[in-house]
C-alpha positions in Angstrom: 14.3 9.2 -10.1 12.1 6.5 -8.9 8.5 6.4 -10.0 5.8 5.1 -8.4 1.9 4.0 -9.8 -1.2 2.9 -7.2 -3.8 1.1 -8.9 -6.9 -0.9 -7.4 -8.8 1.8 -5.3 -12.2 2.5 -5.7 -15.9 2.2 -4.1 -16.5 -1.0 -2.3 -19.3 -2.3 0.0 -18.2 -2.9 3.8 -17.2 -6.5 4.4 -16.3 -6.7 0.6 -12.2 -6.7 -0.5 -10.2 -4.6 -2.7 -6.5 -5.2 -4.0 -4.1 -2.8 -4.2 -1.1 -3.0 -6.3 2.0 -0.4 -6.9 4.7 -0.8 -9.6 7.9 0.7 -9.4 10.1 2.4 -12.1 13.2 4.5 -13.1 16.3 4.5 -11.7 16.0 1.9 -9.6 19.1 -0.1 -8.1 18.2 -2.4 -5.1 14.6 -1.8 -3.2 15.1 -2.1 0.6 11.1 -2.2 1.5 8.3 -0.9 0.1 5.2 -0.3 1.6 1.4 1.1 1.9 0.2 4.2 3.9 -3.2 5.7 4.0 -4.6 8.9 5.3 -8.0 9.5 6.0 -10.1 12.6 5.7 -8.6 15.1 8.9 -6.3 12.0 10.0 -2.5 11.8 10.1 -1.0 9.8 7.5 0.0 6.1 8.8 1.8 2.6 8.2 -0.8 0.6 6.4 1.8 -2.4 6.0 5.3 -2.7 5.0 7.8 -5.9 3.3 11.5 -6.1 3.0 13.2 -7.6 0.1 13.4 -10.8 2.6 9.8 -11.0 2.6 9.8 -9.8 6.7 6.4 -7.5 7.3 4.8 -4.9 9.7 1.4 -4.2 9.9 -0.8 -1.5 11.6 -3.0 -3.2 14.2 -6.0 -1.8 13.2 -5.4 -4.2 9.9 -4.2 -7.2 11.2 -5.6 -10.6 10.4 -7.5 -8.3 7.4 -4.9 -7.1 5.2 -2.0 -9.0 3.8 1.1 -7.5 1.7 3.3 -9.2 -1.5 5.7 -8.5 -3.4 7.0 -9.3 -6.5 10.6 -8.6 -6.8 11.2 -9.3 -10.1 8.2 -6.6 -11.5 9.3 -4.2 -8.8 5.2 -4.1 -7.9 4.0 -4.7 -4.4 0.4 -5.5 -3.4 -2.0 -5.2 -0.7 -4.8 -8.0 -0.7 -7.3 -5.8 1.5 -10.3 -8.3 2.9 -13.3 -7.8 5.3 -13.2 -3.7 4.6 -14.9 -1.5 7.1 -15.8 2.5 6.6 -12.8 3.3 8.6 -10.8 1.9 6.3 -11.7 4.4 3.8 -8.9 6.6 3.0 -6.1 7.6 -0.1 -3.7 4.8 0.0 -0.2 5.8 -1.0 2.5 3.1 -2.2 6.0 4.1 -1.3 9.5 2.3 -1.5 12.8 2.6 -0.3 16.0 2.5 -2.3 19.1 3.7 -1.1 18.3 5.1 1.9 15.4 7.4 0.0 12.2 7.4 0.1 9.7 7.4 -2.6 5.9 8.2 -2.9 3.0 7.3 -5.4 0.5 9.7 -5.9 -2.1 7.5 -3.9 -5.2 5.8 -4.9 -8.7 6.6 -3.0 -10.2 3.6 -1.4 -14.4 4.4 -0.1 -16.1 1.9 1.9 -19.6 2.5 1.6 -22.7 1.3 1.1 
């Protein structure tokens, strides 16, 4: 069993930046990837941003240029720097990894953008 824990979220002004960070622990073997995925109030869930072990990333286009994803392999914790934060960003951001060939899910921390 793999366990995951967001922390970071919370109520921020728009334009202002947040950082998100997820460590993982258990039975944990190799991590393939791990990731960030948000879902907004009546909205699908969706690909925030994602890193391999390598360091290779993916990130949503509607968080290019804004968002940026690390990873610490040693601590098993991954981060997501969030900058320049609009309302539609608002949303519960869930961490999630990969390892071996499973996938694993935090219970998601709640990011507002608000004034």
């Amino acid at each position: 069993q793999v366990q995951l824990v967001e922390s970071g979220g919370g109520l921020v002004q728009p334009g202002g930046s947040l950082r998100l960070s997820c460590a993982a622990s258990g039975s944990i073997g190799s991590i393939a990837a791990m990731g960030w995925y948000r879902q907004a109030p009546e909205k699908q869930r969706e690909l925030v941003a994602r890193i391999t072990t390598s360091g290779s990333t993916n990130y949503a286009d509607s968080v290019k240029g804004r968002f940026a994803i690390s990873r610490d392999n040693a601590k098993n914790t991954v981060y997501l720097q969030m900058n320049s934060l609009n309302p539609e960003d608002t949303a519960v951001y869930y961490c999630n990894a990969e390892v071996h060939y499973r996938w694993y899910w935090g219970k998601g921390t709640l990011v507002t953008v608000s004034s």
